[in-house]
Steps between C-alpha positions, in 0.01 A plus 500: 500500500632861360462770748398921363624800665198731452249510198793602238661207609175267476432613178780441364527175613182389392580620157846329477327156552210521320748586188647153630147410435390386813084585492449441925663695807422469861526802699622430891731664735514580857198537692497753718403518885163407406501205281454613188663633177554858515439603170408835419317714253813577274599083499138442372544771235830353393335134473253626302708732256672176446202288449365679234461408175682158642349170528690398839381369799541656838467342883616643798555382857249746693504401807271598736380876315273729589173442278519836369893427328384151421213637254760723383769242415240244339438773251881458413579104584340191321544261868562528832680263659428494836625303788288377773682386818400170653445622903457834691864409652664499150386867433607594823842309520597473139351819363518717832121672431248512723279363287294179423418173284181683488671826378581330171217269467288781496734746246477152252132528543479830435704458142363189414113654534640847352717391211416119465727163532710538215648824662609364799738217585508429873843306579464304875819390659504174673703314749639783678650459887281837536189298398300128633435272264105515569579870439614483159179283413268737636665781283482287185124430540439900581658603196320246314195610645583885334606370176539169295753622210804396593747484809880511528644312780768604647752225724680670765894517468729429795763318680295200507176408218169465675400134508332334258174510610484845551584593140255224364179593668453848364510356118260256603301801638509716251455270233077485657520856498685644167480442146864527429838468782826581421802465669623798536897576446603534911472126643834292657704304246533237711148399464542474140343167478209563674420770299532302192259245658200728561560630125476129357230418769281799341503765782711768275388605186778806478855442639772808474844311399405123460761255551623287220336211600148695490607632179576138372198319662222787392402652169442861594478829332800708611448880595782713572313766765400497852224160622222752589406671177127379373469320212397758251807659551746175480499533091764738472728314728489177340807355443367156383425142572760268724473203344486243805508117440086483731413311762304267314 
């Protein structure tokens, strides 16, 4: 991920990789002391000076924003991804707000009634020390309950991989709940195999860097942008079928 010094420097940025041709850019940055992105009148202007006249695709990590910048920024981005924390403990802990699970349950709600599914991406972490196992269930189900698009999951990194069972029982979850999962692009290496197991066993339809064997055992389409964009939008990022041996 690039980093931009002020709107000159975003600009100009964004303009030296789209001539690279790249059609997709996610937007993300510090949060500040309130949890969400920062962005002000003058970076929305820039985006869309940029935008137009483009066809490009736009997400940003918002965080937790004010309504009133949110409706401003989803005139300018195509997605939000947005990350919903699995317990009360990990916002206060791992984020340091004092907010709650019920804080961005209820900004999701609010975008997904507002703007509709396919603008929204909520991404749930799982397996966290900062979170129970019956915790990351519940938050699973409560997202599914707001929308049924898609969910990224999200498998905690540290010293030592949750176990098994922790990682397993939110794709069994929120395969009831969602019409597509992904795997989303932060989850422990060391895993690797387990991952690949719930892909072949059906509970991930969208995986962010699939290992060879995944790419050898499954016929897929390959897309080269981020797991959360609808599938309207996937066209232009097609890169083309993996030709995988089956399972048959």
């Amino acid at each position: 991920m690039d980093s931009a010094v002020g709107t000159d420097g975003l600009l100009k940025l964004l303009e030296y990789y789209y001539k690279l041709g790249f059609r997709g850019f996610l937007v993300s940055g510090g949060f500040n002391a309130d949890g969400y992105l920062p962005l002000g009148s003058e970076h929305l202007s820039t985006l869309r000076e940029f935008k137009r006249g483009k066809e490009v695709f736009l997400s940003v990590h918002s965080g937790l924003m004010p309504r009133e910048l949110l409706d401003r920024a989803m005139e300018v981005f195509d997605l939000v991804d947005f990350e919903v924390p699995p317990s009360d403990r990990y916002v206060k802990e791992g984020r340091g707000l004092r907010r709650t699970c019920g804080d961005y349950l209820s900004l999701l709600s609010y975008v997904v009634n507002e703007y509709g599914e396919d603008r929204v991406a909520p991404h749930v972490v799982i397996g966290s020390s900062l979170s129970t196992a019956e915790e990351d269930l519940n938050i699973v189900e409560e997202v599914g309950r707001v929308t049924s698009r898609l969910v990224v999951l999200l498998v905690a990194m540290g010293s030592t991989p949750p176990e098994v069972s922790r990682v397993v029982a939110p794709f069994e979850v929120a395969r009831r709940y969602f019409k597509e999962v992904a795997l989303g692009c932060m989850r422990p290496r060391s895993l690797g195999k387990v991952f690949e197991e719930l892909v072949l066993e059906g509970y991930v339809d969208r995986v962010v860097n699939p290992s060879r064997r995944l790419m050898g055992e499954l016929p897929a389409e390959l897309y080269g942008s981020c797991c959360s964009l609808p599938v309207a939008s996937l066209g232009t990022f097609r890169l083309g079928l993996g030709q995988g041996r089956g399972l048959g």
